[in-house]
Each structure stands twice: as structure tokens, then as C-alpha cells.
C-alpha positions as CSV (number, residue, x, y, z in Angstrom):
1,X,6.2,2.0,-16.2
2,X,4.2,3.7,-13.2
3,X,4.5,7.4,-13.7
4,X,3.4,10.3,-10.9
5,X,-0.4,10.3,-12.2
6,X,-0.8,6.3,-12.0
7,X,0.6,6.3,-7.8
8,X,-2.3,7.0,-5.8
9,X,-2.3,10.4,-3.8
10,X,-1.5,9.5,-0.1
11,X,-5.0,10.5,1.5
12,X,-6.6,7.7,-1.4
13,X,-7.1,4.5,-0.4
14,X,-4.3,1.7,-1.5
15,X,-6.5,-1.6,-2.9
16,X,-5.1,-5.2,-3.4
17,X,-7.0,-8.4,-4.7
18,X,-6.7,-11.9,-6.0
19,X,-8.9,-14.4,-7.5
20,X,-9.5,-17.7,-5.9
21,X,-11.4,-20.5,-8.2
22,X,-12.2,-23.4,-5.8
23,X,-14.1,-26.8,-6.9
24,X,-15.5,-29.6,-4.3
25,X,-16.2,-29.5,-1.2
26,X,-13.8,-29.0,1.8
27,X,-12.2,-32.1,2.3
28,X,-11.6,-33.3,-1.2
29,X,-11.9,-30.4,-3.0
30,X,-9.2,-28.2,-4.3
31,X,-8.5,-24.5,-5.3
32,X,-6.3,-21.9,-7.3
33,X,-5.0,-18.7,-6.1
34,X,-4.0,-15.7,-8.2
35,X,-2.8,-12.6,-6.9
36,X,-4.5,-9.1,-9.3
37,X,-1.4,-8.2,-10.2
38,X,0.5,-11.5,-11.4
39,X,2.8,-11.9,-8.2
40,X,3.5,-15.6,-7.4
41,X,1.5,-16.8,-10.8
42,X,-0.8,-19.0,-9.6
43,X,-0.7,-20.8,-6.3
44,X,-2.9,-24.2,-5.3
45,X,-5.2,-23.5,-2.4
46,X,-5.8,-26.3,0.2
47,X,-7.8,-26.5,2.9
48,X,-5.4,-28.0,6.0
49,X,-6.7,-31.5,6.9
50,X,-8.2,-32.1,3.2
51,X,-7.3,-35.1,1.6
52,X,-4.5,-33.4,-0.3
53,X,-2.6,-30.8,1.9
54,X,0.6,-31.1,1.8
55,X,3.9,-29.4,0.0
56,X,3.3,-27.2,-3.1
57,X,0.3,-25.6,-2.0
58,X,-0.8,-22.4,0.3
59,X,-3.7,-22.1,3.2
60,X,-5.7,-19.7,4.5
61,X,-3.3,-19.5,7.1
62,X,-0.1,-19.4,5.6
63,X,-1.7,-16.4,3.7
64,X,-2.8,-14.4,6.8
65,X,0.8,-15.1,8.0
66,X,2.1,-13.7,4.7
67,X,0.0,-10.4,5.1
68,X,1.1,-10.3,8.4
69,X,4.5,-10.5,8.3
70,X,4.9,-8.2,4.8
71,X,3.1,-5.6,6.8
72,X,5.2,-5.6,9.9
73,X,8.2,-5.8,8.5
74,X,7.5,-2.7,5.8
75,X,5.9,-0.5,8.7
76,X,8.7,-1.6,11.0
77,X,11.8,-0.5,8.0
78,X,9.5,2.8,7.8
79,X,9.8,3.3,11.6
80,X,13.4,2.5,11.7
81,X,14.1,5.0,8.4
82,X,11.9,8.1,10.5
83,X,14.4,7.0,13.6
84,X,17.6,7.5,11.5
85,X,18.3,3.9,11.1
86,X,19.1,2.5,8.0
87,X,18.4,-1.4,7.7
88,X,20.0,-3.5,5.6
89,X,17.7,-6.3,5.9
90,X,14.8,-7.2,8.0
91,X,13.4,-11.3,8.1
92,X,10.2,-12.4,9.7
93,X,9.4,-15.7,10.0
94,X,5.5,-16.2,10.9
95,X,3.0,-18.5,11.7
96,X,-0.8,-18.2,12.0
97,X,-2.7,-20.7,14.4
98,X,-6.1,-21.4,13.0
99,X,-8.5,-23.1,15.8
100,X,-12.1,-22.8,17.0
101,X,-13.2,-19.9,19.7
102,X,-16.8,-20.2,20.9
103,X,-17.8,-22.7,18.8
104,X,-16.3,-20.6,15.6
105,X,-13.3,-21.6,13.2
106,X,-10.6,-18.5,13.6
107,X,-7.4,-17.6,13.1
108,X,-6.5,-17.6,16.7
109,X,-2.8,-16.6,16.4
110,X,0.0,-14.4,14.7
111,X,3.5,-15.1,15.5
112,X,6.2,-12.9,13.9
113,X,9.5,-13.1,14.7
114,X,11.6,-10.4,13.5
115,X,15.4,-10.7,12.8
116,X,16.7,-6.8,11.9
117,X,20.3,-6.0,10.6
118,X,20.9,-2.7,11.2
119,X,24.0,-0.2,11.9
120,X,24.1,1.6,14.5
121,X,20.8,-0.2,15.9
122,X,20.7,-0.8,19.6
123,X,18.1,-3.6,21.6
124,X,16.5,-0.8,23.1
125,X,15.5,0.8,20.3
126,X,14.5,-1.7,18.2
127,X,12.0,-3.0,20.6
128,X,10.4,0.7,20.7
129,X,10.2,0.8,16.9
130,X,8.6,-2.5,16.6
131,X,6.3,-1.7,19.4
132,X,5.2,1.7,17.0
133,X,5.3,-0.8,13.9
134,X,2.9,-3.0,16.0
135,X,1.0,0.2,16.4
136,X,0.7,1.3,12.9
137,X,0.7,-1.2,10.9
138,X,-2.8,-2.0,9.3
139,X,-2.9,-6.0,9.4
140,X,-1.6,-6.4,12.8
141,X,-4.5,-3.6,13.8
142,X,-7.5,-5.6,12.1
143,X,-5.9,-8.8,13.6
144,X,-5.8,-7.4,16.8
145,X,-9.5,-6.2,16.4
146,X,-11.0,-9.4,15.4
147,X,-9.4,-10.7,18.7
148,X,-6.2,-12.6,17.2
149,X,-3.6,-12.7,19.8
150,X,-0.7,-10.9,18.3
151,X,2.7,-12.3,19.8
152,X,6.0,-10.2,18.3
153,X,9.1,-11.0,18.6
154,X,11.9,-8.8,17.4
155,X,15.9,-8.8,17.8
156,X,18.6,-8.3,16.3
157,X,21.2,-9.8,13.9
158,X,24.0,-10.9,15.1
159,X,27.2,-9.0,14.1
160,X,29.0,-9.8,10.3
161,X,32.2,-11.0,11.4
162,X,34.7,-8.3,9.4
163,X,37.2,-10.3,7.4
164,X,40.6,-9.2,7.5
């Protein structure tokens, strides 16, 4: 159980890891995720193209997706909450685009879109809140910095019917 002294104060700096164990070479090798604190147990790591990509294990690029999207979509229910808004839920699907830039392998690409359910929540101002989510959170700024077009897509749900 965490208690006030185990959080970190909020001018410390958060950390996250994993361990990765890989074995081969690229094409036929293969690899083992773990995240440092147990979440997810432990994933196989593939490199996309190797001789054994396929279903039932994760990529580079379905991890930088991940980040991505768990970032955005925290930062943007934070922006909503200091708005007023209360959201019930808030889904990203994402996708990162791996490809070559000058003659270097990158992650050229991070799509998100963002499907909000909120009360009260009009277009308007969900597109200015994800525009300050954009803004602050921390993955979409060091993607943006290492050049990775960012392209942000955020609407909302549409409307429960109400059963009578």
C-alpha cells in the first residue's frame, strides 16, 4: 500500500522502466519485454518484418503508440477536470508509422484519435482542451521534438440513447 511518504513530491521527477532481454539478430531473432513494475507480465518483442512478427507479440512501434496515447488521454482527462468537465470515459486508438528520414530508421508518425464521453462537453471545447493536452503532455512534446509528425484527432461520443 503506497502511503504519502512513498508518492513523489510534485517538483521530483516521476521515473518508469522495463527490461527487454533480446537474443539473435534482427530478422530471426526474438525478445522479451517486462515492464519494472509487473504491468502486462511479460510481453514478446518482435522486430516488424522478422521472420516471426505476427499476433501475440508487441514492436517498437506499437509501444511508442502505447506511450503516446496513455499520455494524451491522461493529460487531456486533466485538462477537461481543470475546465469543469467531468469524463466518463476517454478512448484513443493510435498508430505509430515507423519509416526511414535521411537515410535514418524513425518513428515518422503518431496518430491518435480520441473518442471523449463527457456531459456537458461541447465540440468547441473539446478541441481547445486537446489542443492544451497536445501542449502539455510530455510524450507528444519529445515526439514532436525529435521531428515526429503528430496528427490528433479528437471528437466526441455520440449520445447514450436514454431508455425509457
Amino acid at each position: 500500500m503506497s502511503t504519502a511518504q512513498d508518492r513523489p513530491r510534485s517538483d521530483e521527477v516521476l521515473h518508469g522502466g522495463a527490461v527487454v532481454v533480446w537474443s539473435g539478430d534482427l530478422k530471426t531473432g526474438t525478445g522479451s519485454l517486462r515492464f519494472e513494475y509487473g504491468a502486462g507480465g511479460e510481453l514478446a518483442l518482435l522486430w516488424p518484418g522478422s521472420d516471426g512478427y505476427g499476433p501475440g507479440a508487441t514492436t517498437p512501434e506499437e509501444l511508442t503508440a502505447a506511450a503516446h496515447a496513455a499520455c494524451f488521454t491522461m493529460t487531456l482527462a486533466h485538462t477537461l477536470a481543470r475546465n469543469g468537465h467531468s469524463t466518463k470515459k476517454i478512448t484513443a486508438a493510435a498508430r505509430a508509422t515507423f519509416g526511414i528520414a535521411e537515410h535514418v530508421r524513425v518513428i515518422r508518425r503518431s496518430q491518435l484519435d480520441i473518442t471523449v464521453q463527457a456531459d456537458g462537453l461541447g465540440e468547441s471545447e473539446l478541441a481547445q482542451a486537446a489542443e492544451l493536452a497536445g501542449r502539455y503532455c510530455p510524450v507528444s512534446n519529445t515526439l514532436r521534438a525529435g521531428g515526429v509528425e503528430l496528427d490528433v484527432t479528437a471528437h466526441l461520443a455520440a449520445p447514450m440513447p436514454v431508455s425509457g
